[in-house]
N, C-alpha and C positions, 0 to 999 in steps of 0.2 A: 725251481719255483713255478715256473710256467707249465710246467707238465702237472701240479698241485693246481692250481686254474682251471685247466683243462679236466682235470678229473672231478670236479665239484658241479659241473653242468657235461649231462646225457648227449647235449645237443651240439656242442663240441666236441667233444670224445667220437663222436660218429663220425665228425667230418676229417677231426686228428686222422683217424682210422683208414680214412681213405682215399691220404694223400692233402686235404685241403686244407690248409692253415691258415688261409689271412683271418677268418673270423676271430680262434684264438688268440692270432698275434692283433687283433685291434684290440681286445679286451687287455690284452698286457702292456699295449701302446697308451693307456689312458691309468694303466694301474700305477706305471713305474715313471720315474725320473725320464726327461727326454730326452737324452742323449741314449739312452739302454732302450728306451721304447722303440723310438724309432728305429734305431739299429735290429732291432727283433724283427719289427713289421719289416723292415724291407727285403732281410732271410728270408723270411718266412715266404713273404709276397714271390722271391724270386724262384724258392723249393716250389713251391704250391702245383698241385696240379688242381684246374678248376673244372674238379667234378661237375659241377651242374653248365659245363657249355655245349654239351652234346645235344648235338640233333639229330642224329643217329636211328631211323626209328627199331623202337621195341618191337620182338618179334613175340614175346610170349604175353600170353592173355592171363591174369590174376586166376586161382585153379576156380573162383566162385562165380566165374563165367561160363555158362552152358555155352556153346557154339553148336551151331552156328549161328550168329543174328538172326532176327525176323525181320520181313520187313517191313519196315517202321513206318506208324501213322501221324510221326509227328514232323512237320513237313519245315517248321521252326521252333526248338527249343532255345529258351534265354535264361541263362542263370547270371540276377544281381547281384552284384555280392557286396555290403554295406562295408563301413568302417568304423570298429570301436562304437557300437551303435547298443546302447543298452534298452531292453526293449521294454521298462518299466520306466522309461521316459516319451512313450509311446502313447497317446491318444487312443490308440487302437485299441490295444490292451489296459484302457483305464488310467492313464494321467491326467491330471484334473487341465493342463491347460493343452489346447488344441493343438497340438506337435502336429499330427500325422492326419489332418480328414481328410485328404485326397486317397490313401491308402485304405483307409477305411471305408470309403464306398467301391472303390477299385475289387477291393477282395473283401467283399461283402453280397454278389450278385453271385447269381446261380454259376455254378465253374467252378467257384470259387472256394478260397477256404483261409480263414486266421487261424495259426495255429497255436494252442497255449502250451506251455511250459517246453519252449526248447535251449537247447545250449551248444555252444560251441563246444569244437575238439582242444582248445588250444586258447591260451591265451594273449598269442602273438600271430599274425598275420603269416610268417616265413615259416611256421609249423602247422598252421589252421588252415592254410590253402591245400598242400599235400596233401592231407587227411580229408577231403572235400574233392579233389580231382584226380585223386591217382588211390594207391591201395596200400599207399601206406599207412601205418597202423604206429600209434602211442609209444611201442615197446622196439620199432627197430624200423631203419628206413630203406632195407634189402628191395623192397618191394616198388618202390618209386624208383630202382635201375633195372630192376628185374622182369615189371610187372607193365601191359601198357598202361598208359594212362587214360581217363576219361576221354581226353583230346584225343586221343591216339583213337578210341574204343570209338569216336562218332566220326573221323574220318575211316575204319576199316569197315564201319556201314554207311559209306557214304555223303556224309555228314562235310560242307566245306565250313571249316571252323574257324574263330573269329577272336581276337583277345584285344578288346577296348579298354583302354581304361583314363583316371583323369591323370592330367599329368604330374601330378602328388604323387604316381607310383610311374613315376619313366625313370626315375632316379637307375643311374648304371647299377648300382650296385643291388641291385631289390634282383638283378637277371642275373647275379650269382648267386641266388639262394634255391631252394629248393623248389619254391615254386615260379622262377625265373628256369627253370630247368624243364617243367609243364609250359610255360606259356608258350617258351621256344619249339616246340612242336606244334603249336599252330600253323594253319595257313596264312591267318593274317594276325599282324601285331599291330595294332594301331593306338594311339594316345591322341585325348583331346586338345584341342591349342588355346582355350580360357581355362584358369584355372578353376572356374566353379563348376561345379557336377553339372549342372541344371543344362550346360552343353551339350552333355555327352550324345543329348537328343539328336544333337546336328550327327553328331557322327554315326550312329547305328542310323539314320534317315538316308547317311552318305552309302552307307554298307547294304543296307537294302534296298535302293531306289537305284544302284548300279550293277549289282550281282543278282545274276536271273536263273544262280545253282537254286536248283531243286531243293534241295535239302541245304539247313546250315544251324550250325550248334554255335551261338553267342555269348559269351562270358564277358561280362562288364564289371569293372573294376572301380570302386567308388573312392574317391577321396574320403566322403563322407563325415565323421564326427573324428577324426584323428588332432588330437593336441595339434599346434594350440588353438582350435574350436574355431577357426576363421575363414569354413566352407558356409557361408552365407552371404545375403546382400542384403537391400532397400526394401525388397517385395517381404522378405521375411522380416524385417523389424517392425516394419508398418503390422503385419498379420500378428505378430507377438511385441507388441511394447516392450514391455517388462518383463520380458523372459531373459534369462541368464544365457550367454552365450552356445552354452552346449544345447539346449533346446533349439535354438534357431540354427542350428547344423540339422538337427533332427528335422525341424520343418524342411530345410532346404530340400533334405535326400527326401521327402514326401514330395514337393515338388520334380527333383529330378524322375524319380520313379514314377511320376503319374507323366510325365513328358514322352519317356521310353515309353510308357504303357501306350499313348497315342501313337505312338510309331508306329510300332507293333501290329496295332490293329489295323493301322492305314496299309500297310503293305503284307498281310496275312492273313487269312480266315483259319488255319489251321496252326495253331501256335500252344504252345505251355509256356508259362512264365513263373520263376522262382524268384522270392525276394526275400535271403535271409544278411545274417553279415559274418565276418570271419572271427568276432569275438566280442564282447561286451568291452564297456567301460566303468571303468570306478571315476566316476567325476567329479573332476576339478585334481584329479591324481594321474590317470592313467591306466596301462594294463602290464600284463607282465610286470607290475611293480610286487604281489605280493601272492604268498601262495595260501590263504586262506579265505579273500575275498570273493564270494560268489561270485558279484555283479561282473566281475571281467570275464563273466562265462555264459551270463544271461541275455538271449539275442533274439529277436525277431525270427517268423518262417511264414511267409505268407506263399500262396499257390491259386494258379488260374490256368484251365485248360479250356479248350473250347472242343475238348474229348471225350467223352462220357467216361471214356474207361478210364481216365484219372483222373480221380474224384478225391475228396476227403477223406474217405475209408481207404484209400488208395497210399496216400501220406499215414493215414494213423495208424496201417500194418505196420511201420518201419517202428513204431514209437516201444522204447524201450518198458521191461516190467517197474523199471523202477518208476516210471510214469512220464520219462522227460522223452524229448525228441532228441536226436544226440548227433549234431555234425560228422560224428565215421558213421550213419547213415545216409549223406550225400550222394555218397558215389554210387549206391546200392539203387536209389529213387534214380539219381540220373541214369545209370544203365539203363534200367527198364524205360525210360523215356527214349532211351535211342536205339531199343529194339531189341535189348539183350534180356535174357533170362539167366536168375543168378539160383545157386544150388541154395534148396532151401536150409537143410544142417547148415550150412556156411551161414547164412542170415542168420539164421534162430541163435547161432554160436553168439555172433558179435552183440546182436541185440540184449543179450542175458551177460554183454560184458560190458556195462556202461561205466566208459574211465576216461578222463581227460589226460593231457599231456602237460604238467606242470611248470610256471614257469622256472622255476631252478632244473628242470628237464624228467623229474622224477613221472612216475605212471600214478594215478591215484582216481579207484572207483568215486564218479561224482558226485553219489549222496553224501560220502562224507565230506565233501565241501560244504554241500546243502545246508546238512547238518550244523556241521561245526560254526558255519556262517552266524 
């Protein structure tokens, strides 16, 4: 019965494959009677080998990296990465009540850029980070043991790397997942000690106001709009009265993001800054609940360099024919931010193959989501 489980989602079948079982057996542990569950989960826990605890680093580079690096003019790269953030609740891009004006004048000045129509790879965080920092791709995850990863790719240029986040994601078990397998190749793992985002200021303030590396590549990890909607405070009821709770998550991460963005500027003249999120939400529902609902696919992508050479035509090469911007080109914008050159055939391939990672684990081109929506 549990191997019939396991064959109905891609996403354990991978991991079955290669040795790591607790995920499956927690799916079986909530399916079945508790005497049989639990007895499973602790087999299983005890078989397990947990593929993603290596730190090991990768020695091979993804084949759609020219080498050797250049070197790099970007002396601090930051990539936000929101949560469950749907970007039609967004001020930015047209909701009628003021979610976002900190972001809207932020990336609204020369540098700058909003971007429309993008979307996530993934409708779940532990598949949408992957597909965003390393080279793994919808249809198999060879490439995240195989391949380095972004992190790996800005420490081999030099890059000393940084992984923040709120402590909404310190949970143990979030560093057995796929991309708990990225983070750990970090040089630094740190989490904030308030649970509101709007903190996380203190600690990228603590991160650059004591480290005087030359270069450093930041990844910040937001709690953001994640059920059940209680990343807010005072400052945002007061700014929205009457707004429903999942918009004042929304305002809060405008405030956090406009906090980091003072950082940023205070301790750098040479910086790019990314601010998209790891997937939409269907609000007041969730994500990963359904495989037909666009909205857990529809995200924010906003960009600010203080580098001429990446500009808005710079982001809107990556943007797929179908018309959308598409989270598996992350990794491709971030290369080229930390110095690398990718094989153009390799680009134009993936570009011309826009497809999400479904949440039942299936692969499926995104307009027919769009569509069918």
């Amino acid at each position: 019965m549990i191997t019939l489980i396991i064959a109905k989602n891609a996403s354990f079948t991978r991991d079955f494959k290669r040795g790591y079982y607790k995920n499956s057996a927690t799916l079986f542990r909530v399916t079945y009677p508790v005497a049989v569950g639990n007895l499973s989960y602790l087999l299983a826990s005890f078989a397990s080998t947990n593929i993603y605890s290596s730190t090991n680093e990768i020695k091979k580079f993804n084949e759609a990296i020219l080498l050797p690096p250049n070197k790099t003019d970007n002396d601090l790269v930051v990539l936000i990465m929101g949560e469950a953030s749907l970007v039609t609740r967004y001020s930015t891009y047209g909701y009628h009540k003021q979610t976002t004006p900190f972001m809207t004048n932020i990336f609204s000045q020369n540098g700058a850029c909003i971007i429309q129509n993008s979307h996530s790879a993934a409708a779940f965080t532990k598949d949408s980070l992957p597909l965003t920092l390393s080279f793994n791709v919808p249809e198999s995850d060879d490439n995240l043991f195989n391949n380095k990863s972004i992190i790996e790719m800005a420490k081999f240029n030099h890059y000393k790397t940084y992984w923040l986040a709120s402590p909404g994601q310190e949970i143990k078990s979030s560093f057995e997942t796929k991309y708990g397998f990225i983070a750990r190749k970090s040089d630094v793992v740190a989490f904030g000690k308030n649970t509101l985002d709007v903190y996380l200021s203190r600690l990228l303030e603590d991160t650059l106001q004591k480290d005087n590396s030359p270069k450093k590549f930041v990844f910040v990890h937001l709690q953001g709009s994640h059920q059940p909607y209680e990343n807010y405070d005072e400052v945002d009821k007061q700014a929205l009265p009457d707004a429903e709770k999942y918009d004042l998550t929304i305002h809060h991460t405008d405030r956090t993001v406009k906090a980091l963005y003072d950082v940023i500027n205070k301790y750098s003249h040479n910086y790019t800054l990314i601010y998209t999120s790891d997937h939409g939400e269907i609000v007041n529902v969730g994500h990963g609940v359904s495989n037909t609902n666009v909205d857990q696919f529809l995200i924010p992508f906003m960009f600010i360099s203080t580098n001429d050479r990446y500009n808005c035509q710079f982001i809107e090469s990556f943007r797929s024919p179908t018309g959308y911007l598409s989270g598996l080109m992350n990794k491709y914008i971030l290369s080229n931010l930390l110095g690398y050159d990718v094989d153009q055939t390799i680009l134009n391939k993936e570009k011309n193959n826009d497809r999400v990672f479904m949440p039942n684990g299936n692969v499926m081109p995104f307009l027919k989501i769009s569509n069918d929506d």
